[in-house]
LUMZA-589937 format. One line per field, with one value per residue (C-alpha): residue number from 1; x, y, z. Coordinates in nm, 2 decimals, m for minus. Example, Ala and Ser with C-alpha at 12.3 -4.5 7.8 and 13.67 -1.06 7.14 Angstrom:
LUMZA-589937
torvo = c(1, 2)
px = c(1.23, 1.37)
py = c(m0.45, m0.11)
pz = c(0.78, 0.71)
This chain:
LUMZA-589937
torvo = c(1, 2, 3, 4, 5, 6, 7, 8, 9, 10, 11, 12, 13, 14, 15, 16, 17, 18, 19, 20, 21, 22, 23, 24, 25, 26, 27, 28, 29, 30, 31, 32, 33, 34, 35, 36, 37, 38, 39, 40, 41, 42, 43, 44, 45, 46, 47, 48, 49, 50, 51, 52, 53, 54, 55, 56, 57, 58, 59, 60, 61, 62, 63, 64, 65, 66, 67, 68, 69, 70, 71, 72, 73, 74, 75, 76, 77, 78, 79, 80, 81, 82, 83, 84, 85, 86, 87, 88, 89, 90, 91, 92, 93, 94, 95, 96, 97, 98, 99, 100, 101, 102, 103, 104, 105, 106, 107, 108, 109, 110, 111, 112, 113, 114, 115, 116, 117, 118, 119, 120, 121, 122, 123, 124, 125, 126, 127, 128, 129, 130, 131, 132, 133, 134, 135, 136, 137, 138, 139, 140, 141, 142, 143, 144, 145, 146, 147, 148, 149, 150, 151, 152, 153, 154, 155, 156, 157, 158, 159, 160, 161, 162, 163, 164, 165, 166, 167, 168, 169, 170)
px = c(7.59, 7.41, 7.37, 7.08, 6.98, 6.71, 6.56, 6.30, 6.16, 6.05, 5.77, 5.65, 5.37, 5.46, 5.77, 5.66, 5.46, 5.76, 5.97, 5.67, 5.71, 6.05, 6.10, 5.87, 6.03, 6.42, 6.35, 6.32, 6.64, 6.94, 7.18, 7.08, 7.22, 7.01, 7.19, 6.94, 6.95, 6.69, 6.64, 6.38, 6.10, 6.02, 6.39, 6.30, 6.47, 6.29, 5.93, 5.93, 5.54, 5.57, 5.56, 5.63, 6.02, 6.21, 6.55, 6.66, 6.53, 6.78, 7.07, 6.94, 7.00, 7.31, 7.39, 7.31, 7.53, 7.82, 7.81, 7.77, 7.41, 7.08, 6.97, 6.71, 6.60, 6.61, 6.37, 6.12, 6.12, 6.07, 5.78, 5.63, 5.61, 5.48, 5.27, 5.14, 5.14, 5.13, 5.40, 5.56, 5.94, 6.01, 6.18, 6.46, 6.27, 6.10, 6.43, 6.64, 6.38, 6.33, 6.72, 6.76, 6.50, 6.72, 7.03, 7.20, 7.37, 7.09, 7.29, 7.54, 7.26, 7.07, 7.38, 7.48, 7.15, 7.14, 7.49, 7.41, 7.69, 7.55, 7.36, 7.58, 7.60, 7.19, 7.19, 7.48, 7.22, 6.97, 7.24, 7.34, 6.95, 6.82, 7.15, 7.31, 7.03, 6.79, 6.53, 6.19, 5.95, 6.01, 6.04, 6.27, 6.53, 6.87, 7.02, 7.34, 7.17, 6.81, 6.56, 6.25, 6.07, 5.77, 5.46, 5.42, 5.12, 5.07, 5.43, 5.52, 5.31, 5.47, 5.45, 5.64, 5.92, 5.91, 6.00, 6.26, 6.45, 6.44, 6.58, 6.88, 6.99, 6.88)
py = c(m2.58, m2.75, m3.14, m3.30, m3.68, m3.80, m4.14, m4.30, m4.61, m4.61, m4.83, m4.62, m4.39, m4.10, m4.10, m4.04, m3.72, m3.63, m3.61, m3.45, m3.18, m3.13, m3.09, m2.84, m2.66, m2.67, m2.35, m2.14, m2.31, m2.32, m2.37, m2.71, m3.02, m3.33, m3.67, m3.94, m4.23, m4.49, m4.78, m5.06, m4.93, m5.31, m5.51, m5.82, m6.07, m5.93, m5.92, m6.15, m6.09, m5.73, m5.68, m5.49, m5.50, m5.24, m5.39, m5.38, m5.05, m4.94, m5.14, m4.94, m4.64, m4.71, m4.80, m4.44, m4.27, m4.51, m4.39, m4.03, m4.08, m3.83, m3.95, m3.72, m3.81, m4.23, m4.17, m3.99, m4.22, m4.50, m4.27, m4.27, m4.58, m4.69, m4.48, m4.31, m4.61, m4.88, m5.06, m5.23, m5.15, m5.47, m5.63, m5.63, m5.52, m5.22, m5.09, m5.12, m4.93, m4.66, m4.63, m4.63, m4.35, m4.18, m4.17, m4.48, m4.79, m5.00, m5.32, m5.23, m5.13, m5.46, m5.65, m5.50, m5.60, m5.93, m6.02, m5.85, m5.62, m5.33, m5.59, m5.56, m5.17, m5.20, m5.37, m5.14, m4.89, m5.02, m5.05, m4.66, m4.59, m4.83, m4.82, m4.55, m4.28, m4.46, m4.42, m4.60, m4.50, m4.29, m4.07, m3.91, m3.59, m3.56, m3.19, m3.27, m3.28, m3.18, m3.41, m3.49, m3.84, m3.94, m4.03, m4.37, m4.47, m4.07, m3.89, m3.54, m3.23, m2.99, m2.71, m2.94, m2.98, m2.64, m2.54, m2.78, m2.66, m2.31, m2.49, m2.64, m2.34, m2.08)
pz = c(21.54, 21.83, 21.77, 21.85, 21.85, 21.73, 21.83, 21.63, 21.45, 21.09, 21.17, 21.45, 21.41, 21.69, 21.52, 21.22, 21.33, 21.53, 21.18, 21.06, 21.33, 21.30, 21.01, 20.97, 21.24, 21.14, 20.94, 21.24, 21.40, 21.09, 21.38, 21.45, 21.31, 21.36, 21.42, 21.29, 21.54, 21.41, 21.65, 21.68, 21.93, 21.96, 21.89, 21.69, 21.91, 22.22, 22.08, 21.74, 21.72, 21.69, 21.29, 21.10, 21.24, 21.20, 21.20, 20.84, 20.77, 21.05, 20.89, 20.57, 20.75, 20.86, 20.47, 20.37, 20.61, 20.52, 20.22, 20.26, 20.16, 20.19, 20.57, 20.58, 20.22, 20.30, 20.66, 20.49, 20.22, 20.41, 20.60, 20.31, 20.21, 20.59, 20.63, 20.32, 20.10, 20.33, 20.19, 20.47, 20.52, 20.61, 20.37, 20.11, 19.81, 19.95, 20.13, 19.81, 19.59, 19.84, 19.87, 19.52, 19.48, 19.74, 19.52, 19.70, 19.47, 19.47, 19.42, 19.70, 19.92, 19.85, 19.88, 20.22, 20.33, 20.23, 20.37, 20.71, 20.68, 20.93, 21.15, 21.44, 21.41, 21.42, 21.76, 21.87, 21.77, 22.03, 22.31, 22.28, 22.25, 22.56, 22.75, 22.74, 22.70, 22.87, 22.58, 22.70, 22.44, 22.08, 21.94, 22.19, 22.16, 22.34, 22.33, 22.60, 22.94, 22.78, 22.67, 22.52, 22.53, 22.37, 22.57, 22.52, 22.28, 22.26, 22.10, 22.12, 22.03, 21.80, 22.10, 22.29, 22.03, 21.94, 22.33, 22.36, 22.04, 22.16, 22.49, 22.31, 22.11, 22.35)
C-alpha cells in the first residue's frame, strides 16, 4: 500500500473539489491508502474574522478516528452539509448530527466536543501541517518526497491529481 496525506479544510472550497477528485479517482489506484489530515486553512486564533472556522470540525475528525470511525464517511458528510446544504459546520449541533449519521455515538461525540477533549490534537494538527510539511495553501498531497499543493484561491485540477497519483504508485 502507498500512504498518502491528505491536507484539507472542511470549510474550504478547493478542498472540497479536491475530495471530489479523488475520490473519484481511488478506483484506478486500490493500492493507495489515504491518511485524512484535516487542518484549519485559516487557524481561528490567527485570523478570528475568518468564519466559518474550521476548528471543531477537525477535533470531530479526530473523534471518528479515535474511535475506529468511517473518516472518509464523516468528511464528506460535513462536505455536504458546507457545501451542498449550506449548513455551516461550525458548531456543536451540526457536527454531532453529521457524526451521528456517520455511525459515531452521538453523545460521546458531542460530549468530546464540548469538553475539548481533541483540542490540543487539533492544533497539533496545524503544527505537523504548517511546520513540518510546510503546507501554505490546501488542499495539498504528500506521497514521501512528492507533492502536490493547491494553488492558492485556485486548487488542483483533477489532471493534476490524476499525474501525481500515478507518480506515487508508479
Amino acid at each position: 500500500m502507498q500512504n498518502i496525506e491528505m491536507f484539507f479544510d472542511h470549510t474550504c472550497p478547493y478542498c472540497y473539489r479536491g475530495h471530489q477528485y479523488l475520490t473519484a479517482l481511488l478506483p484506478k489506484y486500490p493500492q493507495v491508502n489515504i491518511l485524512w489530515r484535516p487542518v484549519e486553512a485559516h487557524p481561528k486564533a490567527e485570523e478570528p474574522w475568518h468564519k466559518p472556522y474550521a476548528d471543531l470540525a477537525v477535533q470531530g475528525a479526530l473523534f471518528i478516528r479515535a474511535h475506529g470511525g468511517d473518516e472518509l464517511a464523516y468528511h464528506e458528510r460535513l462536505y455536504k452539509a458546507q457545501f451542498d446544504e449550506r449548513t455551516p459546520v461550525d458548531n456543536v449541533a451540526t457536527l454531532t448530527a453529521c457524526a451521528a449519521e456517520t455511525g459515531a455515538d452521538a453523545d460521546a461525540f458531542q460530549d468530546a466536543l464540548q469538553k475539548g477533549l481533541y483540542q490540543q490534537e487539533q492544533l497539533e494538527a496545524n503544527t505537523y501541517a504548517y511546520e513540518r510539511h510546510k503546507v501554505w495553501a490546501v488542499p495539498t498531497f504528500v506521497c514521501g518526497e512528492k507533492r502536490l499543493d493547491a494553488v492558492e484561491g485556485v486548487g488542483i485540477t483533477p489532471e493534476q491529481l490524476d499525474v501525481f497519483l500515478k507518480d506515487c504508485c508508479g
